[in-house]
N, C-alpha and C positions, 0 to 999 in steps of 0.2 A: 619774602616772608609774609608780608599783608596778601598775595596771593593762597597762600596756602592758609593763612588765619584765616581768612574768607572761606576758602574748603572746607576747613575743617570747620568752623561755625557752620555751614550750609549739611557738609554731608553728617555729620555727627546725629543732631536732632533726626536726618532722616530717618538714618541707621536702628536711631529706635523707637521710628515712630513704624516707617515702612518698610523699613529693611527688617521690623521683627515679624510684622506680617506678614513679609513674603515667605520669610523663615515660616512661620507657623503654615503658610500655607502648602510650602511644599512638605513639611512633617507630615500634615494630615493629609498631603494624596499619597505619599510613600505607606500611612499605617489603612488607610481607606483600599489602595490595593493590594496589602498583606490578607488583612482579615477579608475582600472579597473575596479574593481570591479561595480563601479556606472556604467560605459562604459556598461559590458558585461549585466548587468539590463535591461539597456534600448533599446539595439539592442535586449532582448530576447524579449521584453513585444512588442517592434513594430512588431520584422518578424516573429513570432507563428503569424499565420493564424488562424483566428477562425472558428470553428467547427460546421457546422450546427447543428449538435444532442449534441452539447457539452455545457454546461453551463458555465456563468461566473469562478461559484467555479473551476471548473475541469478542464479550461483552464489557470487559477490560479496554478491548483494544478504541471501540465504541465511545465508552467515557472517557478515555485518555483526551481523544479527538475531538471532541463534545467542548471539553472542559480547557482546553487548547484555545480552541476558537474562541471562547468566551470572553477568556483570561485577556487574549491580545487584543478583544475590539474592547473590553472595558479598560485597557491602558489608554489604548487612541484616545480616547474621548476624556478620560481625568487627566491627560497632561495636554491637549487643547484648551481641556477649562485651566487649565494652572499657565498656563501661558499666559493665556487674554487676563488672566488677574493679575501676572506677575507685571503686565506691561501696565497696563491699569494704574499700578501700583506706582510705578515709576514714573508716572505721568503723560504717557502715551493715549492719546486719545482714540479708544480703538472700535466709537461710534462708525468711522468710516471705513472702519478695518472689517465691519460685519457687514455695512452697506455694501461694501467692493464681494463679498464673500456672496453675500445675495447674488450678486449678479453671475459672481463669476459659477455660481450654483445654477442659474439658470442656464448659462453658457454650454457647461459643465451638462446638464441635460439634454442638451443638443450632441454635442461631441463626444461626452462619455455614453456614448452606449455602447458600446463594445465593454470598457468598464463595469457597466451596471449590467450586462449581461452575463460578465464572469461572474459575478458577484451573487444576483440570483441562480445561476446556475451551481456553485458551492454549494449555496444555502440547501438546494434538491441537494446535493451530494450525500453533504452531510446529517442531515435530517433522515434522510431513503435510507441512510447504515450503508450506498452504497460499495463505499469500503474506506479501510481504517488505514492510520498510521501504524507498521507492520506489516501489512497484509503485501500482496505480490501479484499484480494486477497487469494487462496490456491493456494498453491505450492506443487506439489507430493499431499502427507496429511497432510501439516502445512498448518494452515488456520491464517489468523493475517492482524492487520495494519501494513501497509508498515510507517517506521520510517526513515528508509534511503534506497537510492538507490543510488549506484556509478558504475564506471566500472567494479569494480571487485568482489562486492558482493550484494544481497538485506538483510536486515534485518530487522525481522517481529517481532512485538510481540503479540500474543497470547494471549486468554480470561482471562487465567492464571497469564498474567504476566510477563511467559516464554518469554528468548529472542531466534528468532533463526536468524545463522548470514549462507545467503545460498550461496555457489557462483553461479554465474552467469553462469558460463559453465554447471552448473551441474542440469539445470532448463530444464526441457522435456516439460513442462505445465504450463503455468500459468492461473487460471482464475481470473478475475478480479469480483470480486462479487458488484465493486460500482461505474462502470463507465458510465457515462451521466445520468442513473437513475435505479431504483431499483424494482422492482417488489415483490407483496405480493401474495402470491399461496400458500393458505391453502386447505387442504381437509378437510372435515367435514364429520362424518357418526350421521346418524338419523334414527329412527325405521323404520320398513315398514309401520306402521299405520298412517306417519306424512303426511299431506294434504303438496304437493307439491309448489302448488300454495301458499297459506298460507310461507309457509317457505322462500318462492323467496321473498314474499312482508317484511317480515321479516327483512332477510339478506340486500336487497337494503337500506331498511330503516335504517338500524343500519350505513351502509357505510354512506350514503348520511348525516347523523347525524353527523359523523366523520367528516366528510372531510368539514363540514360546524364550526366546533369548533373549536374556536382561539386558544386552546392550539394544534390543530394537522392540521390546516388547511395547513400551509408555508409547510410542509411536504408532505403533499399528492398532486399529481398533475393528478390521475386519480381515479376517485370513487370508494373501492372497491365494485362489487356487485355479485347477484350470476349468474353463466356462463351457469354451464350444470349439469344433472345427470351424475357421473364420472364411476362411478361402483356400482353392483348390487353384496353387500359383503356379507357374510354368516349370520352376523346378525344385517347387517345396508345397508342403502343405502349413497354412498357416493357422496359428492355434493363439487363441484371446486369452489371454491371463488377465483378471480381476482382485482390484483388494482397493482398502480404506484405509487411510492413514489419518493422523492429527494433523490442524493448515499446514501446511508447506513444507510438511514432512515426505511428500509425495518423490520428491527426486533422489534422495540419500536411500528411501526405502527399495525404489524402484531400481537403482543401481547398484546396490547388494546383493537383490534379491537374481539381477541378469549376472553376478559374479558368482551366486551359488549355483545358478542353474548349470551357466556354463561347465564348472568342475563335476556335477554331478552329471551332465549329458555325457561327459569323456567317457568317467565311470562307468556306466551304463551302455556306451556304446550306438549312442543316439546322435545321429550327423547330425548337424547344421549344415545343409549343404550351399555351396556357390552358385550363384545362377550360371546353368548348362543348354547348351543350344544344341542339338539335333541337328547333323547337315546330312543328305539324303543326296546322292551321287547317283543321277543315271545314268544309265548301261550304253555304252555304245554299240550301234548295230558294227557288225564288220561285214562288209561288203567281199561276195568273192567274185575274181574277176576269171 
């Protein structure tokens, strides 16, 4: 009983002397990163400059990114300072908790660089626009949507499913497969016998049929149609079909548009033919005896 009368005489006075001000202290970083939060929104959405070649979504997709990063490195840092006061608070002396911090930051400059090279190298990421969360990018040979981007790493996932988490330093390449807009480039091979003329009025008309149907028109923003004879193949001729699409509308467009061809070449009577090999049998002499 005199053990816990001592308690409670001891923690009680704490309770409202420092236990209110830890309270008030974590109040005010929880309202401190509400309102930045809304803060650091609305200076992204005014000062991103808009992108002549860039669409609403993708400059969307820009400040999403932007305002991401911001959000997560201004937590790190208001709940480090809420820490070191909360201990403070408690009676933690935590002069030597900065001194060791020191050092271990000098440390930390030696060893972390790999670290501080992802780090800088996000910072190009994200600043360059090189691409957004959303967007659908290969890295080295991961190809995936972008799920996050921070400073220290991108993280992609894959047709699979697959997650992959890549750092930042260690990115040589990126291409961005969905940015401002997409492009569809198929090749097609068709017999030698197929009336050229005939095949163009074909292919145009299967695009322009496309890109006039309300389930794929908001998608398409250039017609695909056909371009040129591409190559003269061993046993087709191949033919480049071109078009535009919105980001990464490029694959659904591009394989509807080889579903329409295909029924419309039956129609029409336009092979696709198998690759055919040519074998050439000579003659044996006959000997008379």
């Amino acid at each position: 009983m005199d053990y816990l009368q001592n308690f409670s005489q001891k923690i009680i006075p704490w309770l409202l002397s420092g236990g209110i001000r830890i309270l008030v202290v974590i109040v005010i970083a929880f309202i401190v990163l509400k309102f930045a939060a809304i803060f650091i929104e609305k200076i992204v959405r005014r000062s991103i400059r808009a992108d002549y070649f860039s669409s609403k979504e993708a400059e969307k997709k820009r400040e999403d990114t932007l305002i991401r990063v911001s959000v997560t490195t201004l937590k790190i840092i208001v709940w480090i300072a809420v820490i070191l006061m909360v201990l403070s608070e408690i009676g933690i002396n935590i002069g030597p908790m900065l001194a060791a911090a020191g050092i271990a930051g000098l440390a930390f400059g030696f060893g972390g660089q790999y670290l501080i090279r992802d780090i800088i190298s996000g910072l190009f990421i994200i600043f360059e626009n090189q691409y957004r969360v959303g967007d659908v990018v290969c890295i080295g040979t991961t190809y995936g949507l972008v799920e996050d981007v921070n400073l220290r790493l991108t993280i992609l996932r894959d047709l699979d499913g697959t997650v992959h988490h890549i750092p930042n330093g260690e990115i040589k390449k990126a291409s961005n497969l969905s940015k401002d807009f997409s492009r569809i480039n198929i090749a097609i091979g068709v017999s030698y016998d197929t009336d050229l003329e005939k095949l163009e009025k074909v292919v145009n008309k299967i695009g322009e049929k496309m890109a006039s149907d309300p389930e794929w028109k908001d998608s398409i923003t250039e017609v695909p149609k056909f371009v040129r004879v591409d190559e003269f193949a061993d046993s087709s001729i191949k033919i480049k079909i071109l078009g535009e699409t919105k980001p990464s509308k490029q694959w659904e467009v591009a394989g509807e548009l080889r579903k329409r061809l295909k029924i419309a070449f039956d129609k029409e009577g336009i092979e696709i033919p198998f690759p055919q090999i040519v074998v050439h049998q000579a003659k044996k002499k006959i000997s008379k005896k």
